[in-house]
N, C-alpha and C positions, 0 to 999 in steps of 0.2 A: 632575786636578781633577774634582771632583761637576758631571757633564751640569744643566745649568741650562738648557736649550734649550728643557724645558718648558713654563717657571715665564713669567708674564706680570710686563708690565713695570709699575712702579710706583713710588711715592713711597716711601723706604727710609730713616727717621731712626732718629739713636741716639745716647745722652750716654754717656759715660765718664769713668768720676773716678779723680785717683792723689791721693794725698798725702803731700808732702814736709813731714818735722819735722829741726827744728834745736838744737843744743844750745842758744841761748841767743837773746833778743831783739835783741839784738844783732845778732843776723846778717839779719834778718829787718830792722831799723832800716837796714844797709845796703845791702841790694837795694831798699828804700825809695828812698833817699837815692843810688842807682846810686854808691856808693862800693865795689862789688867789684872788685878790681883786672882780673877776666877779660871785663867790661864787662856792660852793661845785660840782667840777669839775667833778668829777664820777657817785654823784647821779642828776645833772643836764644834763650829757651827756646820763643816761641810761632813765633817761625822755624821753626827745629827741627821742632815740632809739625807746621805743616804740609805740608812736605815728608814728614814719616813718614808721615802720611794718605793722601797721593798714591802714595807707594810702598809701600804695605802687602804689594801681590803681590808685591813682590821680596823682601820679607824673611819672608815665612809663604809656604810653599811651595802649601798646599791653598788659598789664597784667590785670585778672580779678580781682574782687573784691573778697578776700575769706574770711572768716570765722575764723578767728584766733582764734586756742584755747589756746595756750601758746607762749610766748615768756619770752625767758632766756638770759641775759647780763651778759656776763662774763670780769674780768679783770684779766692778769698777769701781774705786776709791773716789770721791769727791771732796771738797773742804768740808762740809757736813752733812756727810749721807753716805751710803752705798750700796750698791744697786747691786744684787744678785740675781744673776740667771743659772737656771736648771733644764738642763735639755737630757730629755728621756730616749731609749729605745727599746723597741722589741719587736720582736715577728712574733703576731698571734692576732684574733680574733679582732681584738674591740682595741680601740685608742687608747692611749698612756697619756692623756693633757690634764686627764688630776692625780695622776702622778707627780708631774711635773708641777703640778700647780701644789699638791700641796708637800714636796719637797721643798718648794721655794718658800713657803708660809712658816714650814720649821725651822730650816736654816735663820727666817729673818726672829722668830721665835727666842731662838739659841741666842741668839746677838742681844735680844732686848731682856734676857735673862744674865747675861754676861755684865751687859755694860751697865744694868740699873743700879748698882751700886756705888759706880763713880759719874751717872750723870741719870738727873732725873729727866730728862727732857726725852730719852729715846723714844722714836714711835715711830710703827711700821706703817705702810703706805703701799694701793699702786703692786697689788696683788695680782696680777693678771696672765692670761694666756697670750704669749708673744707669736709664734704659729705651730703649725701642727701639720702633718703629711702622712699620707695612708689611709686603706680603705674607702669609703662609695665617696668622701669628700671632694678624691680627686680627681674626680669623673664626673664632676659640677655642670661642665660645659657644654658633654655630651647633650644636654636636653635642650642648647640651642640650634644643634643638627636638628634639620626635616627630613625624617625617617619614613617613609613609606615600609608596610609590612602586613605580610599575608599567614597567616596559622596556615598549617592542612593537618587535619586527622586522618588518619590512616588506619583504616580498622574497619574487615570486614563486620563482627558485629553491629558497631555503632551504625557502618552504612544502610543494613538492612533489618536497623531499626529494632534489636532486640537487645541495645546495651545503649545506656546515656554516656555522650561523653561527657568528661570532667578533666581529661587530660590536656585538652585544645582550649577549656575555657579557664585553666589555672594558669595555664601558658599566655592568654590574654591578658589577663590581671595582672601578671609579673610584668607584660610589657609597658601597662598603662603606668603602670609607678614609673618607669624611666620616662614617663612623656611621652610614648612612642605610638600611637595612633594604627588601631589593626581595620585594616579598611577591608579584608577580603581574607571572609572565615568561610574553610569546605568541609567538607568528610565527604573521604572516599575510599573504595574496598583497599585492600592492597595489596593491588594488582602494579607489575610492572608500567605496563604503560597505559594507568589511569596514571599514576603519580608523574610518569614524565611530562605527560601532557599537560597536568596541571601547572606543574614548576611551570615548563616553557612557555606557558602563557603568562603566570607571572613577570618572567623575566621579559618577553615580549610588552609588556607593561611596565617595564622600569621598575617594577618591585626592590625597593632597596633590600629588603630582609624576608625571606620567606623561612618559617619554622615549621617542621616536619614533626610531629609526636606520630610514634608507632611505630609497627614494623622491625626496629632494630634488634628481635630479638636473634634466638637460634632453632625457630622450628620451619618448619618445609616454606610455612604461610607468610613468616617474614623474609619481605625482598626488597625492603625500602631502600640498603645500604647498595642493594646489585642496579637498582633503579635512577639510584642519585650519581653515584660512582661516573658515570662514563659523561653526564652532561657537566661535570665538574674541569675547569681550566686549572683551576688550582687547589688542591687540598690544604688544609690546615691542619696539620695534624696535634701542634700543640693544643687548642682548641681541644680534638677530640678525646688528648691525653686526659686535661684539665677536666672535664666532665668523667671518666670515668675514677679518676683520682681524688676526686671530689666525693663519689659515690663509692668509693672503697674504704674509707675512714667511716660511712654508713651502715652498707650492708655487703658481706662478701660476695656476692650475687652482682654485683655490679659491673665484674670482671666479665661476665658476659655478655655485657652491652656491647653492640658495634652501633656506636654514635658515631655519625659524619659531617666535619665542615670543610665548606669549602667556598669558592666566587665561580659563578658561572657569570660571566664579561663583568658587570659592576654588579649582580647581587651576589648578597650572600646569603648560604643553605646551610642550616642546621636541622640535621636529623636526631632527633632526642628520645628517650624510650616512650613506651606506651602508656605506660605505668601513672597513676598519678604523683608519686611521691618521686617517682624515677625522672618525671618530665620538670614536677619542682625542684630537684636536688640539681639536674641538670642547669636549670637558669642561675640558681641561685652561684653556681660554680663560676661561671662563666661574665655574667653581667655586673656589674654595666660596663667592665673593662672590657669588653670585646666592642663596645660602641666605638672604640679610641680607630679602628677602623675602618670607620666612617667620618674620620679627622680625616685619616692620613689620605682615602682619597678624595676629600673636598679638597687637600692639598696639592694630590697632581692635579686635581681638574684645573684646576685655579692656577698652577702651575704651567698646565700646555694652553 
């Protein structure tokens, strides 16, 4: 199966429709009327239904096992047809739409197993995904925001040359998958006020997003978080919950991270650990829902 160990966890909906048509109203008058001889056609098929839901990872071999918190079976009767919809949910990892899709393929399944006895004509149809919501889907639009943004590495070794980084240039890479363009990559010691200086020329430059790796940790040498702290107008601290909460279902070590976000006038600072794996886990918590931030003030701007 696709590593999903990344992905954060989340609210995961999605409808699916099949449609079952019948030779004649009739038949349709008798699943009405529960006169099929192989019994109550709607509440036997929506059985069916969801039990498939539940078991989806047994019968699709790439899908994981999830958590289902609800599923919903819908019927609209027509003169020869009926249309079934199946709306899934759960909080967790990865999407529930072939869940839903194929809860809606047994349900119509059950039906054409039901009714083929008193009509040869049944046949299913129009199997599809109706929509779906949760996870990086819905943060599509972020990648038409023009994101300006600066890395800084933080780390006396790397600055003087007797460590490579790799934490500032995994930090790139996650950014380029959102679209977002790193125009102004540094390394510098870290020291109180190289880093301020740095920021404030960022921001002095309009930098939409400046990303800080290092520093964050607990020994004399890190002072990223006493550095960033005071040029900050406003902190975010859910932000810096979500990155360490994200890193605690990893490694217990995480708890000692002091990661910092915040806006200084319209950028935003994110300081993330040094670590490589610390600085990935950290993105990977956080984005691309933090870009939704960058809606909200294209909205005041556009607003005042």
């Amino acid at each position: 199966m696709v590593d999903i160990t990344h992905k954060t966890t989340s609210l995961r909906t999605a409808t699916a429709q099949a449609t079952v048509t019948v030779g004649s109203a009739e038949t349709v008058r008798a699943i009405l009327e529960k006169k099929v001889p192989k019994g109550d056609v709607l509440e036997v098929a929506r059985t069916a239904g969801l039990f498939a839901v539940k078991n989806t990872s047994n019968a699709i071999p790439d899908c994981h096992p999830i958590p289902v918190e609800y599923t919903g079976i819908t019927y609209e009767m027509e003169a020869e047809s009926i249309k079934i919809e199946v709306t899934v949910k759960a909080i967790y990892r990865t999407g529930v739409e072939v869940e839903a899709m194929h809860g809606a393929s047994i349900v119509a399944l059950t039906m054409y197993d039901m009714l083929k006895p008193i009509d040869k004509n049944v046949a299913i149809s129009d199997i599809k995904l109706l929509h779906k919501k949760g996870g990086k889907s819905d943060f599509d639009a972020s990648r038409d925001l023009k994101i300006s943004a600066a890395v800084m590495v933080c780390s006396d070794s790397v600055s003087a040359g007797t460590k490579t980084d790799a934490s500032g240039k995994i930090t790139i890479e996650k950014l380029e998958k959102f679209g977002i363009t790193v125009s102004k990559y540094s390394v510098i010691p870290d020291e109180t006020e190289a880093i301020q200086n740095q920021i404030q020329q960022h921001i002095d430059n309009h930098i939409d997003l400046v990303v800080v790796t290092g520093g964050t940790g607990l020994s004399h040498n890190d002072v990223t978080p006493e550095a960033i702290i005071p040029l900050l107008d406003r902190r975010i601290p859910g932000i810096e919950e979500a990155m360490r909460a994200y890193g605690q279902q990893r490694t217990p070590y995480a708890m000692l991270s002091r990661s910092v976000a915040g806006f200084c006038k319209d950028t935003l600072v994110l300081a993330l650990p040094g670590s490589v794996k610390g600085a990935a886990e950290s993105m990977d918590a956080i984005f691309p829902s933090v870009l939704h931030l960058f809606s909200i003030l294209n909205g005041n701007r556009h607003g005042n």
